[in-house]
C-alpha positions, 0 to 999 in steps of 0.5 A: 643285560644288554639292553639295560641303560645302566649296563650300558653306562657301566661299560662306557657305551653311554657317557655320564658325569661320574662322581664316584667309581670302584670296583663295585659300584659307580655313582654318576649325576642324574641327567635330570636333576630333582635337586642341586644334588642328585647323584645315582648310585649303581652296582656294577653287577646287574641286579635288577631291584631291591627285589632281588637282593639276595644272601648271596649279592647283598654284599654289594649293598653294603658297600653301596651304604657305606660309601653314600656318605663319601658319594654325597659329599663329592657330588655336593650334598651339604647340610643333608641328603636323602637316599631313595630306591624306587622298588618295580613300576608302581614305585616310579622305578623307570630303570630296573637296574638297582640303584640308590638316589643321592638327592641333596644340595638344598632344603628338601620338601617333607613329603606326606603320602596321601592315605589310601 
């Protein structure tokens, strides 16, 4: 997608603070950090939600699953780490290119939503 950020930063067009790469995926620090540990997590093909996962690309979000364990660990993530997928505008999703949050690094806040 050429006017994608992340497609962008997968290309080299963009710089970022990798942490992890391979054929599939590529994990970078958030240039706004939510805690001392905030890695994103994109696959290289672009898809643009959780919404558009499908039998024919959700092996890609596998292998993103099985690596956040690794990812974490190199970006910083000790004692814990949570994983977020913000899913369309009403979620906070500002970049509709899959990717996966690796926040950790300190104690995070249980967070209780409202009732509706």
């Amino acid at each position: 997608m050429e006017n994608c950020l992340f497609c962008k930063i997968i290309a080299g067009d963009i710089p970022s603070a990798k942490v992890y790469e391979d054929d599939d995926m590529l994990a970078f620090r958030d240039i706004n950090p939510e805690a001392p540990c905030h890695v994103l997590v994109i696959p290289r093909e672009h898809i643009g939600s959780m919404d558009e996962i499908t039998a024919e690309n959700s092996g890609i979000a596998a292998k993103i699953f099985a690596k956040i364990p690794e990812i974490a660990r190199l970006g910083g993530c000790e004692n814990g780490y949570r994983v977020i997928s913000n899913c369309g505008a009403d979620a906070g999703q500002t970049v509709f290119h899959l990717h996966f949050h690796i926040l950790g690094g300190t104690k995070l806040p249980v967070t209780v939503l409202p009732k509706a």
